[in-house]
DSSP file (Angstrom, degrees, kcal/mol; ACC not computed):
  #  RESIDUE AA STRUCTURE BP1 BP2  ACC     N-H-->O    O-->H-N    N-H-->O    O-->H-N    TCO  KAPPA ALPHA  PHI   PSI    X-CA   Y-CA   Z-CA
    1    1 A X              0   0    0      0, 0.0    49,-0.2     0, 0.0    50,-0.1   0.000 360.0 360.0 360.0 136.2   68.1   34.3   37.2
    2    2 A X        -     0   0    0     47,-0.2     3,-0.1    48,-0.2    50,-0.1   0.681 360.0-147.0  27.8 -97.3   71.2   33.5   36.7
    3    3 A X        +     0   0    0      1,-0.5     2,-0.4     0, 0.0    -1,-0.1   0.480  69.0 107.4  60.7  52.4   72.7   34.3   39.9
    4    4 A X  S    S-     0   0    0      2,-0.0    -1,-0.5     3,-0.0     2,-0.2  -0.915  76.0-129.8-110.3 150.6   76.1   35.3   38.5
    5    5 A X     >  -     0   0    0     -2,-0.4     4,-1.0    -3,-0.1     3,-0.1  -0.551  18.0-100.5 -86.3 166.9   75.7   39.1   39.0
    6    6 A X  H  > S+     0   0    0     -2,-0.2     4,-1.5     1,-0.2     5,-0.1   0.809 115.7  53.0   4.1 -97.2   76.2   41.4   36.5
    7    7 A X  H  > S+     0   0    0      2,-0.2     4,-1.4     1,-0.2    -1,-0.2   0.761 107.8  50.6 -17.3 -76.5   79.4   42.7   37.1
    8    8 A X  H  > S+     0   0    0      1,-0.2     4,-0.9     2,-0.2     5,-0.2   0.454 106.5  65.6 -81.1   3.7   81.5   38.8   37.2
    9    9 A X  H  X S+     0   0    0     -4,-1.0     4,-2.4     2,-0.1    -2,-0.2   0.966 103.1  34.9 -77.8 -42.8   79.8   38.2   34.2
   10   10 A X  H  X S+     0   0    0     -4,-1.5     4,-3.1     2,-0.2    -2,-0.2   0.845 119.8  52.0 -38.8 -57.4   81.4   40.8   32.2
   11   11 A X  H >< S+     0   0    0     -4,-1.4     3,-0.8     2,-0.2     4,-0.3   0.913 113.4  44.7 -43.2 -85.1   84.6   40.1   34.1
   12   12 A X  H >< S+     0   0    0     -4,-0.9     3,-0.6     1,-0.3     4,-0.4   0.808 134.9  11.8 -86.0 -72.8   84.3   36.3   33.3
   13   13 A X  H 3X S+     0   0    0     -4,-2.4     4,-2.3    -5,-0.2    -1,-0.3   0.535  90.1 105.0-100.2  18.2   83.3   36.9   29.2
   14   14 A X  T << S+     0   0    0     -4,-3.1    -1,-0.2    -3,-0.8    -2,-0.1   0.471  83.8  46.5 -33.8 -32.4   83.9   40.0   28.7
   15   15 A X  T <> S+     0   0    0     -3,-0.6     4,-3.2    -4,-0.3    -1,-0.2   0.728 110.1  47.5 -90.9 -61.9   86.8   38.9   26.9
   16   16 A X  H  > S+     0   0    0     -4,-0.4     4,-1.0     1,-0.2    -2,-0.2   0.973 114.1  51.1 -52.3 -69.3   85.4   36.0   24.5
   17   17 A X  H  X S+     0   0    0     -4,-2.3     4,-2.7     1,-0.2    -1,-0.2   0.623 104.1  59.6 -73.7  10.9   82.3   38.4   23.5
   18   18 A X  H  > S+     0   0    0      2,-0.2     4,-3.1    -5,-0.2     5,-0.4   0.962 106.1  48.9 -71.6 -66.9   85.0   41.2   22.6
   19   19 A X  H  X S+     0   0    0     -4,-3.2     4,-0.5     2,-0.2    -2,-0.2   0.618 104.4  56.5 -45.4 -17.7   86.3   38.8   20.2
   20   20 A X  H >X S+     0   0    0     -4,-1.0     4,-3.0     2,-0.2     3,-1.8   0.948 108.1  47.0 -63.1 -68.3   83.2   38.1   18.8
   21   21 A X  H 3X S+     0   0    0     -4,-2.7     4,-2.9     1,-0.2     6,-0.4   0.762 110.3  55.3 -61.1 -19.6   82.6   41.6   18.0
   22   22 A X  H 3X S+     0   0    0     -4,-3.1     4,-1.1     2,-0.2    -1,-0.2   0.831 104.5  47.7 -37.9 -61.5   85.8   41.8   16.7
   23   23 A X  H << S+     0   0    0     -3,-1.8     3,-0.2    -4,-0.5    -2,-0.2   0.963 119.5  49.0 -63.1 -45.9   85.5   38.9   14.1
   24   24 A X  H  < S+     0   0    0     -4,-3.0    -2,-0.2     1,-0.2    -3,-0.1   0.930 116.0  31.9 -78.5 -40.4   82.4   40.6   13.4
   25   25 A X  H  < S-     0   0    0     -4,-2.9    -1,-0.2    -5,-0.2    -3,-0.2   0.438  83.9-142.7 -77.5 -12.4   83.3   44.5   12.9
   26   26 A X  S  < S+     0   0    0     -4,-1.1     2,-0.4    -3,-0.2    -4,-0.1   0.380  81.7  82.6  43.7  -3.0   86.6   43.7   11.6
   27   27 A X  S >> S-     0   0    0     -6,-0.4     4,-3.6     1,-0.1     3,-0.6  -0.947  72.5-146.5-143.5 128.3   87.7   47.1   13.7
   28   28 A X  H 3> S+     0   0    0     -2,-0.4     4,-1.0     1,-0.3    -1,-0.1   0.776 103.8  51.7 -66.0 -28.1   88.4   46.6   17.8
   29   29 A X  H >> S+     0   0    0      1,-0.2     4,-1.1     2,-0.1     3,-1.0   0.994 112.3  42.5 -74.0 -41.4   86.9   50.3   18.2
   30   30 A X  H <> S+     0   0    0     -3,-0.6     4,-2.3     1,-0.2     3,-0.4   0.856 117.9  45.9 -80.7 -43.3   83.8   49.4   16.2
   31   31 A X  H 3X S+     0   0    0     -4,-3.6     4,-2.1     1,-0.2     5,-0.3   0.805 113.7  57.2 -68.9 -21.2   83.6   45.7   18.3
   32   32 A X  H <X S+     0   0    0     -4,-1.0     4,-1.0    -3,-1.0    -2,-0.2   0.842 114.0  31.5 -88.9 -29.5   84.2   47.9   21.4
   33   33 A X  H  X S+     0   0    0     -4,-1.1     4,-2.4    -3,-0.4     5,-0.3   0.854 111.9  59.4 -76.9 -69.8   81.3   50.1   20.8
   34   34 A X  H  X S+     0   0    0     -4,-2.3     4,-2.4    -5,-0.2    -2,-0.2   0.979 115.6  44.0 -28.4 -53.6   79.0   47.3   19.2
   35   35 A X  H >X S+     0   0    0     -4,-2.1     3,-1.0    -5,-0.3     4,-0.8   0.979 105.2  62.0 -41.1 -58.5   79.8   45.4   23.2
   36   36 A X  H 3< S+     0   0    0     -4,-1.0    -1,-0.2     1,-0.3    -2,-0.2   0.676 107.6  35.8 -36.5 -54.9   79.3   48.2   24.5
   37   37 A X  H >X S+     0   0    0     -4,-2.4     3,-2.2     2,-0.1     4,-0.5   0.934 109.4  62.0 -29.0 -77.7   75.8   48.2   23.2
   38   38 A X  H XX S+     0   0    0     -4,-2.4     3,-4.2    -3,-1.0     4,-1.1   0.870 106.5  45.1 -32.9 -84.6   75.1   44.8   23.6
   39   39 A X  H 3< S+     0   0    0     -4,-0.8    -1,-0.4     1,-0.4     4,-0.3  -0.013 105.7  54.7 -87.3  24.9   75.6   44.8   27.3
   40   40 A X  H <> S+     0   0    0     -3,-2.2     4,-1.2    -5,-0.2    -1,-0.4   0.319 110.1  49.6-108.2   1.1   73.8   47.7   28.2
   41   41 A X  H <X S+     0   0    0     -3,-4.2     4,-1.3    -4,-0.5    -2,-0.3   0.790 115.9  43.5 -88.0 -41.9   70.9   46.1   26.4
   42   42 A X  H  X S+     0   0    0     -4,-1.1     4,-1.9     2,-0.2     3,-0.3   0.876 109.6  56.7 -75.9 -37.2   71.6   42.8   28.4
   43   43 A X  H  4 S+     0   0    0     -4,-0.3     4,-0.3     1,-0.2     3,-0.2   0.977 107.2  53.8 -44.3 -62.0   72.1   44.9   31.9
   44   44 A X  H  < S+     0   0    0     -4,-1.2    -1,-0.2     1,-0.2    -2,-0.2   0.788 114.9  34.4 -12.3 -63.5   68.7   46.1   31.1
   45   45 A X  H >< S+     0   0    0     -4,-1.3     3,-1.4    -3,-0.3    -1,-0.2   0.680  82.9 127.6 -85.2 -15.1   67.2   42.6   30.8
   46   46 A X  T 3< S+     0   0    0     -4,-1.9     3,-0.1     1,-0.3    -2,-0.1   0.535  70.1  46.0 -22.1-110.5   69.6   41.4   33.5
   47   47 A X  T 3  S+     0   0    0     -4,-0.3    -1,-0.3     1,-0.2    -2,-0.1   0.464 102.9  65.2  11.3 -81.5   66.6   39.7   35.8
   48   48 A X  S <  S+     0   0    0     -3,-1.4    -2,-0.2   -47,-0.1    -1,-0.2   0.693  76.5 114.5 -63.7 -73.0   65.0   37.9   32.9
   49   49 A X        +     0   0    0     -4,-0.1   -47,-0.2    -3,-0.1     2,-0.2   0.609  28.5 154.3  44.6  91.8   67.9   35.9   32.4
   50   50 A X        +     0   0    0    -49,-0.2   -48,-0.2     1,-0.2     3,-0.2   0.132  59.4  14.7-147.7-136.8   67.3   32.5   33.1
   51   51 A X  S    S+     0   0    0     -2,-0.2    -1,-0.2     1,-0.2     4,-0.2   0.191 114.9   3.4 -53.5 135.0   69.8   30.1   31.2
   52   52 A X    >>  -     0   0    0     -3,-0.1     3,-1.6     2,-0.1     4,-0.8   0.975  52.4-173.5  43.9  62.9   73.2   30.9   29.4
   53   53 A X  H >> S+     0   0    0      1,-0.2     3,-2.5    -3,-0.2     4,-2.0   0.922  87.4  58.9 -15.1 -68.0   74.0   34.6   29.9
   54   54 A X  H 34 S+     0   0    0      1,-0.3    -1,-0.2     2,-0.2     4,-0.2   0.658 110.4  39.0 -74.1  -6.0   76.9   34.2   27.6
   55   55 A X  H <4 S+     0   0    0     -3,-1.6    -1,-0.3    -4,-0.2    -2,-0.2   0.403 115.7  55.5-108.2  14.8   74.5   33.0   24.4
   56   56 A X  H XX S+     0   0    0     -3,-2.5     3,-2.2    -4,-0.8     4,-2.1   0.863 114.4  37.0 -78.7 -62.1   71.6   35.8   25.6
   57   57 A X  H 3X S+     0   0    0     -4,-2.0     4,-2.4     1,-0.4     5,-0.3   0.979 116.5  56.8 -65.2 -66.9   74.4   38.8   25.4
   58   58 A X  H 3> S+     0   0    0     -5,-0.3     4,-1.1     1,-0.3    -1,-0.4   0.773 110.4  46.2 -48.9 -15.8   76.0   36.7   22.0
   59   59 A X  H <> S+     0   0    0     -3,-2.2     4,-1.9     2,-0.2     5,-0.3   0.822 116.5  42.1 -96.5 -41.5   72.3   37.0   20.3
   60   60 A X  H  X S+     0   0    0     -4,-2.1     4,-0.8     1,-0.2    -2,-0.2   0.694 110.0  54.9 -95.5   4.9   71.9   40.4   21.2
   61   61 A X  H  < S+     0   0    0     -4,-2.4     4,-0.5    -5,-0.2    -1,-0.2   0.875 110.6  51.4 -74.4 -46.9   75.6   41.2   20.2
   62   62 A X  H  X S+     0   0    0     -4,-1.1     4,-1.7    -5,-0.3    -2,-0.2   0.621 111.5  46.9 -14.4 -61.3   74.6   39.6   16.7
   63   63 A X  H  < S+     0   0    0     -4,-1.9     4,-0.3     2,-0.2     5,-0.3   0.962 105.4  51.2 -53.4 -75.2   71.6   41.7   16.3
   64   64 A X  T >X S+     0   0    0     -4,-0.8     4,-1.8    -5,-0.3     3,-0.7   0.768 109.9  53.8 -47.3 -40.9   72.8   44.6   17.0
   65   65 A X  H >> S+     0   0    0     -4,-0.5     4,-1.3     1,-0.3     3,-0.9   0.996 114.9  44.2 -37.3 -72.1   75.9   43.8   14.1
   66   66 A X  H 3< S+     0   0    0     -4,-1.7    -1,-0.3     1,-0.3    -2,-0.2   0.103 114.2  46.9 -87.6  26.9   73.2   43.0   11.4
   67   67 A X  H X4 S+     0   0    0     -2,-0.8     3,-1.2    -3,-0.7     4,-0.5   0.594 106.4  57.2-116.5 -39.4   71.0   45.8   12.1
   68   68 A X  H X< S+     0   0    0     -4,-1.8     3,-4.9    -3,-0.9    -2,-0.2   0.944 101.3  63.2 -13.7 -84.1   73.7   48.2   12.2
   69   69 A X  T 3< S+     0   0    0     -4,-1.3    -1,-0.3     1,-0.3    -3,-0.1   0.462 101.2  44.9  -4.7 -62.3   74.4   47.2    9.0
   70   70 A X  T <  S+     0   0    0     -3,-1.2    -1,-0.3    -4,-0.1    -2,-0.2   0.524  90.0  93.0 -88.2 -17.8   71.5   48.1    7.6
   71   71 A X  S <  S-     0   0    0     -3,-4.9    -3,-0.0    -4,-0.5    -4,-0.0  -0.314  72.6-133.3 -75.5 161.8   71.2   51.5    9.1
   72   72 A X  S    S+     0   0    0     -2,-0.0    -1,-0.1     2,-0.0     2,-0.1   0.981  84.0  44.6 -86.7 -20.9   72.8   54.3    6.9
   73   73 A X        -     0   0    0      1,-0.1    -2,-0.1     2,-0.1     0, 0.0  -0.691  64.8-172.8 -99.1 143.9   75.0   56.6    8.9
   74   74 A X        -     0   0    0      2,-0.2    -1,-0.1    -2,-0.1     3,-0.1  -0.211  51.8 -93.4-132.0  56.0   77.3   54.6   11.4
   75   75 A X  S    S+     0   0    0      1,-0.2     2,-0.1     2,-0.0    -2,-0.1   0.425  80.5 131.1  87.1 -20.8   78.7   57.0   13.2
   76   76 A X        -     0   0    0      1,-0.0     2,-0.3     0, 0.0    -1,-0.2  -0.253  35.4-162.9 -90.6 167.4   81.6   57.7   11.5
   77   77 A X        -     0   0    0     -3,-0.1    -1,-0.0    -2,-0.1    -2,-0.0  -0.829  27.8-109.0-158.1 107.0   83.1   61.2   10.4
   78   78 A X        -     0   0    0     -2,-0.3     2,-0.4     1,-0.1     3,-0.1   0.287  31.6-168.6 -26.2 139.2   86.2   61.9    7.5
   79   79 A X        -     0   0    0      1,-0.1    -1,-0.1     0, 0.0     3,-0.0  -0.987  24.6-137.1-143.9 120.6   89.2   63.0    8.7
   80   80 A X  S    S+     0   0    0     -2,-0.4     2,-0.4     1,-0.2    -1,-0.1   0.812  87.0  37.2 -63.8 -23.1   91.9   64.2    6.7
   81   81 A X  S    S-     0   0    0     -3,-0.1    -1,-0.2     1,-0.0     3,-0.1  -0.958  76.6-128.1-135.9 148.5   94.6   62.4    8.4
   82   82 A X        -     0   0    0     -2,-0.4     2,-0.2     1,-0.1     3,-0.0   0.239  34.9 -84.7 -54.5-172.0   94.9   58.9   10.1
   83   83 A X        -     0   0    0      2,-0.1    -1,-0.1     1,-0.1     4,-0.0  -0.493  33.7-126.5 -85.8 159.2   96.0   57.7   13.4
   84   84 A X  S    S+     0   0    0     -2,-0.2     2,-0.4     1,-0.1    -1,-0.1   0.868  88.3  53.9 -68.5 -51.0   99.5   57.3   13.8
   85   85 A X  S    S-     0   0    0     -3,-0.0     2,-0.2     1,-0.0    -2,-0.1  -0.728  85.5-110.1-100.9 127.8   99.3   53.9   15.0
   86   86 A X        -     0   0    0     -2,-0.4    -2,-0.0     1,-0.1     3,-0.0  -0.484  41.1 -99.2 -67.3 154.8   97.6   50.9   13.6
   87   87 A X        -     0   0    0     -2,-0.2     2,-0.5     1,-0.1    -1,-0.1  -0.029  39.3-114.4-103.8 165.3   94.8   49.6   15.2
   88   88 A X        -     0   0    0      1,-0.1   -60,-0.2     2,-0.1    -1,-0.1  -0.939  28.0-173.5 -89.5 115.0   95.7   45.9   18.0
   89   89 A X        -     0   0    0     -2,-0.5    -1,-0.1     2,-0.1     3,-0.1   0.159  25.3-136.3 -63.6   9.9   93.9   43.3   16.3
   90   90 A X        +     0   0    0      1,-0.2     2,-0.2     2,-0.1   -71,-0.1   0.347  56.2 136.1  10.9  41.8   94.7   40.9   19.2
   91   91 A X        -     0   0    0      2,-0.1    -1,-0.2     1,-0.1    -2,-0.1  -0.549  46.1-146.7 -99.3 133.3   95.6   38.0   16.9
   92   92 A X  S    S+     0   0    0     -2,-0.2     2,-0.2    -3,-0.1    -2,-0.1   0.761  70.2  19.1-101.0   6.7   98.7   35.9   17.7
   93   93 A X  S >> S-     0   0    0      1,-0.0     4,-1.5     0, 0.0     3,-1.1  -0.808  84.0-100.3-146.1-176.3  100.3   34.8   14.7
   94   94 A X  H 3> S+     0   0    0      1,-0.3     4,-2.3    -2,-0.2     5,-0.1   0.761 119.7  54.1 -89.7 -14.0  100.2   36.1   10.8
   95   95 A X  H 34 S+     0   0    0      2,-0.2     4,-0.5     3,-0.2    -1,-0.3   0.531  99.2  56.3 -48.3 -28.9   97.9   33.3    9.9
   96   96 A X  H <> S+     0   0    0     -3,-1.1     4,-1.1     2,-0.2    -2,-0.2   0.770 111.2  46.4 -83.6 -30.0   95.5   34.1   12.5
   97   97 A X  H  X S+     0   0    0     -4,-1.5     4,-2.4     2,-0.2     5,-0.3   0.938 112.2  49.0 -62.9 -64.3   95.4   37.8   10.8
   98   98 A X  H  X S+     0   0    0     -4,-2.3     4,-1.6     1,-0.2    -1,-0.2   0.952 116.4  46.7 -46.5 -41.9   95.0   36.5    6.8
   99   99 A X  H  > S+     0   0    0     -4,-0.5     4,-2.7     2,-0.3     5,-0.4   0.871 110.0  50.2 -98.4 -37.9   92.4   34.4    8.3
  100  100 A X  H >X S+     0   0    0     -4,-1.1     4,-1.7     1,-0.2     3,-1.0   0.949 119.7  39.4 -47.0 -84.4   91.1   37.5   10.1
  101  101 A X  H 3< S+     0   0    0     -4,-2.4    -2,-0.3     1,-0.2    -1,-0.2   0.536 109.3  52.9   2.0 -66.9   91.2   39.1    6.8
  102  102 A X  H >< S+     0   0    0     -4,-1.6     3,-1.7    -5,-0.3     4,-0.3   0.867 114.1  48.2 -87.5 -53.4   90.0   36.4    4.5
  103  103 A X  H X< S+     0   0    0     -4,-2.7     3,-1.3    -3,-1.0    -2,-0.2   0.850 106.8  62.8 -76.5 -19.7   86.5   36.0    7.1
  104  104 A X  T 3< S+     0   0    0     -4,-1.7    -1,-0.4    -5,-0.4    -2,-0.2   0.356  83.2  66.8 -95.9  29.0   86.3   39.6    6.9
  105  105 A X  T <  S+     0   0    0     -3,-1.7    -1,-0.2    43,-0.0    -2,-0.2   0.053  86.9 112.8 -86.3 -12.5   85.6   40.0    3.1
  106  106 A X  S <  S-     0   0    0     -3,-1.3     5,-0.1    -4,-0.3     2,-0.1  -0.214  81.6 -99.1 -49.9 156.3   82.3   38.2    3.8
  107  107 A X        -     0   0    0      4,-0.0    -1,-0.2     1,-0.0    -2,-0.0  -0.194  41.1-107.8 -52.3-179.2   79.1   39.6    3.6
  108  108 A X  S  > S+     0   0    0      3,-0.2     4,-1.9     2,-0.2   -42,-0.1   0.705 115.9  61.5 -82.2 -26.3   78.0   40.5    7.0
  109  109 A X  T  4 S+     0   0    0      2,-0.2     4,-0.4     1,-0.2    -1,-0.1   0.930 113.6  30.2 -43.8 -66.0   75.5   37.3    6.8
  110  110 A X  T  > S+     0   0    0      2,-0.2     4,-0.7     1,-0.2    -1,-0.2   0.314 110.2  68.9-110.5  13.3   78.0   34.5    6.5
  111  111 A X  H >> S+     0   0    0      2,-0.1     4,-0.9     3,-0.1     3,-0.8   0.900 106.1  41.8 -88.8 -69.8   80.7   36.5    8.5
  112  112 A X  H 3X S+     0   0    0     -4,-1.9     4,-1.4     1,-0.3    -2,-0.2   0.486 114.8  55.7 -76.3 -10.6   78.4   35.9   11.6
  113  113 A X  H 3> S+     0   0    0     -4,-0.4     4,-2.6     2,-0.2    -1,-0.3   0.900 112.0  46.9 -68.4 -63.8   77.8   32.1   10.2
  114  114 A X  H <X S+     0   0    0     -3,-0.8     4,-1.0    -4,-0.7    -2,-0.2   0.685 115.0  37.8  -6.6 -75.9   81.1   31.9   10.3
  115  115 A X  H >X>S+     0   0    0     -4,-0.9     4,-1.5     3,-0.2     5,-1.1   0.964 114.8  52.2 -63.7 -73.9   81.9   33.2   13.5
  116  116 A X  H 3<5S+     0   0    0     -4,-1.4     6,-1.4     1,-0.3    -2,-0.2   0.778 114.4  40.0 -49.7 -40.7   79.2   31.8   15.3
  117  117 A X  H 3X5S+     0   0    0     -4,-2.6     4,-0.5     4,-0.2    -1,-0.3   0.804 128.2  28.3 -98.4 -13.2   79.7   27.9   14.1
  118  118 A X  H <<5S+     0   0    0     -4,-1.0     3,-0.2    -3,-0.7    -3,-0.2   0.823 126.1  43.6-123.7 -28.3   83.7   27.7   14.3
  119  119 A X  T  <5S+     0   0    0     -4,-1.5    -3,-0.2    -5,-0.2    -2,-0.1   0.622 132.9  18.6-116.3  40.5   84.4   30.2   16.9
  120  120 A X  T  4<S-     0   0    0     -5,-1.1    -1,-0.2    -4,-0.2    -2,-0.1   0.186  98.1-130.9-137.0  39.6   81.9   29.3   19.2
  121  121 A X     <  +     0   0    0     -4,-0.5     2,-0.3    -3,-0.2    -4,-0.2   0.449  45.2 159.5 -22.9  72.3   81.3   26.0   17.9
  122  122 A X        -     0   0    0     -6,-1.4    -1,-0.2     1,-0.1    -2,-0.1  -0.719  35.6-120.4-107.0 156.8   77.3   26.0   17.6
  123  123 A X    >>  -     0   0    0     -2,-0.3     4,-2.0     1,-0.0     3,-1.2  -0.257  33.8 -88.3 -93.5 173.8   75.6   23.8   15.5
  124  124 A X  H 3> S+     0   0    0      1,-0.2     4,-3.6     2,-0.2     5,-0.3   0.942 122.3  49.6 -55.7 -52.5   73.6   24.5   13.0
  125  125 A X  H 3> S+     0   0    0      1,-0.2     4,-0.9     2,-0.2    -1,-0.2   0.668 111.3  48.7 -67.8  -5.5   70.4   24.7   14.8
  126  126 A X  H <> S+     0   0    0     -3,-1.2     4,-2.1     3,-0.1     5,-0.2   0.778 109.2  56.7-105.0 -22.8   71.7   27.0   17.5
  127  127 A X  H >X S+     0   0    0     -4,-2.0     4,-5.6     2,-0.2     3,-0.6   0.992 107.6  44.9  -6.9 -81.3   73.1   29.1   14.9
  128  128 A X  H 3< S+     0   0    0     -4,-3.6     5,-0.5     1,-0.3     4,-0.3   0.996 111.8  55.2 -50.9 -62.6   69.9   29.5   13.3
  129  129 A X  H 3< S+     0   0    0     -4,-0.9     3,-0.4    -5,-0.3    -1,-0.3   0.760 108.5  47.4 -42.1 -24.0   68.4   30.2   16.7
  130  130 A X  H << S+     0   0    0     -4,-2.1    -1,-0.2    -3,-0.6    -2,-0.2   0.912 118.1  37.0 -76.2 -47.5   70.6   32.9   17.5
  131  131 A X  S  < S-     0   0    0     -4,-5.6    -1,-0.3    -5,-0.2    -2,-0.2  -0.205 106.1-120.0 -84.9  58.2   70.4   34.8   14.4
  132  132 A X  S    S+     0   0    0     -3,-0.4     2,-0.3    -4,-0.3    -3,-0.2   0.659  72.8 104.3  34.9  68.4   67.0   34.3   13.8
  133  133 A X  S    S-     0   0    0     -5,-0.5    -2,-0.1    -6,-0.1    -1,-0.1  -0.967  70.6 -79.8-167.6 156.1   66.9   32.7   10.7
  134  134 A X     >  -     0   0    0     -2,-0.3     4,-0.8     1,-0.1    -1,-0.1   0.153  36.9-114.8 -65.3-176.6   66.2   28.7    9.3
  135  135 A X  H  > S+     0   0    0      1,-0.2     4,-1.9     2,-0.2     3,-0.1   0.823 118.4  58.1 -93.1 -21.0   68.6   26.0    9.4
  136  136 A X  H  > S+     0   0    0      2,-0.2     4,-3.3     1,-0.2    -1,-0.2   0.781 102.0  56.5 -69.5 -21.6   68.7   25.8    6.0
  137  137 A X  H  > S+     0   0    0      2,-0.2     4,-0.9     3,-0.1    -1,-0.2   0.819 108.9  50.9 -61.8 -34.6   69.8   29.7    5.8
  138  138 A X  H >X S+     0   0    0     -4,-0.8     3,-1.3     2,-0.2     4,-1.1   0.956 108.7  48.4 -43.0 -80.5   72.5   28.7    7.8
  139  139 A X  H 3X S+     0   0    0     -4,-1.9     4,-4.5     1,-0.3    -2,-0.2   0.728 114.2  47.5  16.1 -75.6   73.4   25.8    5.5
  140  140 A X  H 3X S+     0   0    0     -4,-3.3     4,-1.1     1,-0.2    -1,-0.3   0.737 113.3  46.9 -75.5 -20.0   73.4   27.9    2.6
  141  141 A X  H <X S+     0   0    0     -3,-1.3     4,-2.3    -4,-0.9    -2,-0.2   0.759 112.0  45.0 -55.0 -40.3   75.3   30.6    4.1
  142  142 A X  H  X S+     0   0    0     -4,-1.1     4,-2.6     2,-0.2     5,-0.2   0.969 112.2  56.6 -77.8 -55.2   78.2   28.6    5.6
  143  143 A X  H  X S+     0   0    0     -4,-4.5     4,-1.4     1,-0.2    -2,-0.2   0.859 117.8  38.0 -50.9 -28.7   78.3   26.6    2.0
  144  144 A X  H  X S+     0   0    0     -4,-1.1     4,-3.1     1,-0.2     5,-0.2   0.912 113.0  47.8 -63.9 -50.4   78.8   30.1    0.5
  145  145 A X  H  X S+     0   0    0     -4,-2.3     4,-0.7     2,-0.2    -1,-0.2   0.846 116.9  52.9 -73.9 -17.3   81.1   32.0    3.1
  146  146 A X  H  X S+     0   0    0     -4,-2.6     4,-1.7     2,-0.2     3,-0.5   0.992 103.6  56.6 -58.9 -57.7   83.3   28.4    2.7
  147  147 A X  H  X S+     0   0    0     -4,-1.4     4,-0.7     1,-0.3     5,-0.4   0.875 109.4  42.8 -38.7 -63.9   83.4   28.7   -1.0
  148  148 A X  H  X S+     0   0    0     -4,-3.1     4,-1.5     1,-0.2     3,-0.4   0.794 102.6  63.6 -98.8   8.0   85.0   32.0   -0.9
  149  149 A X  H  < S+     0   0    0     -4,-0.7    -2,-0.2    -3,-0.5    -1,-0.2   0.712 101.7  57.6 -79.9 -13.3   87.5   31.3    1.7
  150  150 A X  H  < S+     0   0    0     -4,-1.7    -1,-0.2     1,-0.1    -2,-0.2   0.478 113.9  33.0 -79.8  -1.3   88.8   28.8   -0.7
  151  151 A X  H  < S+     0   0    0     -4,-0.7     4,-0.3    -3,-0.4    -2,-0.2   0.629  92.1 141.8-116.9 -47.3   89.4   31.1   -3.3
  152  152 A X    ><  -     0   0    0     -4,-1.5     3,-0.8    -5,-0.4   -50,-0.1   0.444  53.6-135.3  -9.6 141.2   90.3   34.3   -0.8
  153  153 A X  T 3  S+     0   0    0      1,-0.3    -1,-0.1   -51,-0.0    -4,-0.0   0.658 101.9  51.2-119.4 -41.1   92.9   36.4   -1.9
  154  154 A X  T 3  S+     0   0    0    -56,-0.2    -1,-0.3     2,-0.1     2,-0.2   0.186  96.7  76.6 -76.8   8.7   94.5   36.4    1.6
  155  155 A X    <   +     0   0    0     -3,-0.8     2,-0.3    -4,-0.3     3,-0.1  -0.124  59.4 168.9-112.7 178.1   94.5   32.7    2.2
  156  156 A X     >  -     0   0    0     -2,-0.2     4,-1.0     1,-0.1    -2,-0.1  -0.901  52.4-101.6 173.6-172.9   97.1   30.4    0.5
  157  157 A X  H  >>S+     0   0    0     -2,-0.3     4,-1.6     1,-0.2     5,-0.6   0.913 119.5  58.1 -88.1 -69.4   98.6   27.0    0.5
  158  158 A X  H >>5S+     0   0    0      2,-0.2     3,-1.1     1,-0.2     4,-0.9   0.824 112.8  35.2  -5.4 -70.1  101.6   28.5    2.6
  159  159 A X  H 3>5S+     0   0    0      1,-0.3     4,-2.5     2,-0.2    -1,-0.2   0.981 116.9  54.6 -94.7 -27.8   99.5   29.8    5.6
  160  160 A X  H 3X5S+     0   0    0     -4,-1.0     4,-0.9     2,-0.3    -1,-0.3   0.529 111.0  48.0 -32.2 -23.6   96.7   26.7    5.5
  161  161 A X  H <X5S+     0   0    0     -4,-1.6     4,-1.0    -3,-1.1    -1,-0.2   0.394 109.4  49.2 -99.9  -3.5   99.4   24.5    5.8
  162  162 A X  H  X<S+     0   0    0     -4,-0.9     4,-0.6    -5,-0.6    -2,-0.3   0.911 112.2  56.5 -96.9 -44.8  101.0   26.5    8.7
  163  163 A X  H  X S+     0   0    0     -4,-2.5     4,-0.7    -5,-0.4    -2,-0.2   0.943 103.5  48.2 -14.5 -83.2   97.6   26.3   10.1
  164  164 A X  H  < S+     0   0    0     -4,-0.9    -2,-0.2     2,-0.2    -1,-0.2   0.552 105.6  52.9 -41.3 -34.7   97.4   23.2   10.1
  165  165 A X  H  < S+     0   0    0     -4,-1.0    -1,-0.2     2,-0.2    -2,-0.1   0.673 102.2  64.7 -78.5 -26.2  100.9   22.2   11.7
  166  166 A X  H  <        0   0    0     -4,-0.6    -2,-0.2     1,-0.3    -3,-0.1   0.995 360.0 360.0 -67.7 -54.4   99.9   24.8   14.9
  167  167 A X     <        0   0    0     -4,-0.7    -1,-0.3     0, 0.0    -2,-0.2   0.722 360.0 360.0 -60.1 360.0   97.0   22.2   15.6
């Protein structure tokens, strides 16, 4: 166990895995429901728990994305008019948003490649381990999802160099 309870775990990364599902769903209600998930599947397991909380609840936050995925209905239901208000992406600058953008035009594969090695900086082999998949899938995913972030439509020399200047 652990012996962080429940409860101050949530508190404590509640925040980080939001963002995951965020990066991943591309829509903060969808990431918010997708947690939502997640951690009532991890509450469950709470007790088996033995080492790193916050990469158990990230594997099964993962999962749960790319299985989604595959089912057909996701919940949603046509509405003849939008919301008034656009949705908080909780990005702070307009770079962080193209970039938002540009990773969410992936497939769903090498958007979680993506996410998973630059912002939670895992290596290839805990990559693989998380989603369940070789290292070399990894490999070939990240060379792919790179490959079209260099061409992305939302991307430019302009906000890469503005990027760059921030670090």
């Amino acid at each position: 166990m652990t012996g962080e309870p429940f409860t101050e775990f949530v508190l404590a990364h509640g925040h980080r895995l939001h963002r995951t599902a965020v990066l991943l769903t591309r829509d903060p209600h969808a990431a918010h429901d997708l947690l939502q998930e997640s951690l009532l599947k991890a509450w469950r397991a709470w007790g088996r728990v033995t080492d790193n909380p916050e990469a158990y609840v990230r594997t099964i936050l993962l999962r749960e994305f790319l299985t989604a995925r595959r089912r057909r209905w996701h919940g949603e239901v046509p509405t003849e008019t939008l919301p008034e208000t656009a949705p908080e992406h909780g990005l702070d600058t307009a770079a962080e948003l193209d970039l938002a953008r540009a990773v969410g035009d992936l497939p769903a594969q090498q958007r979680a490649v993506v996410v998973l090695r630059y912002f939670h900086d895992l290596t290839v082999a805990d990559t693989a381990r998380t989603m369940g998949i070789s290292e070399g899938t990894v490999k070939s995913h990240h060379s792919r999802a790179l490959a079209a972030l260099r061409i992305s439509e939302h991307l430019d020399d302009d906000v890469v160099s503005e990027g760059r200047e921030q670090r």
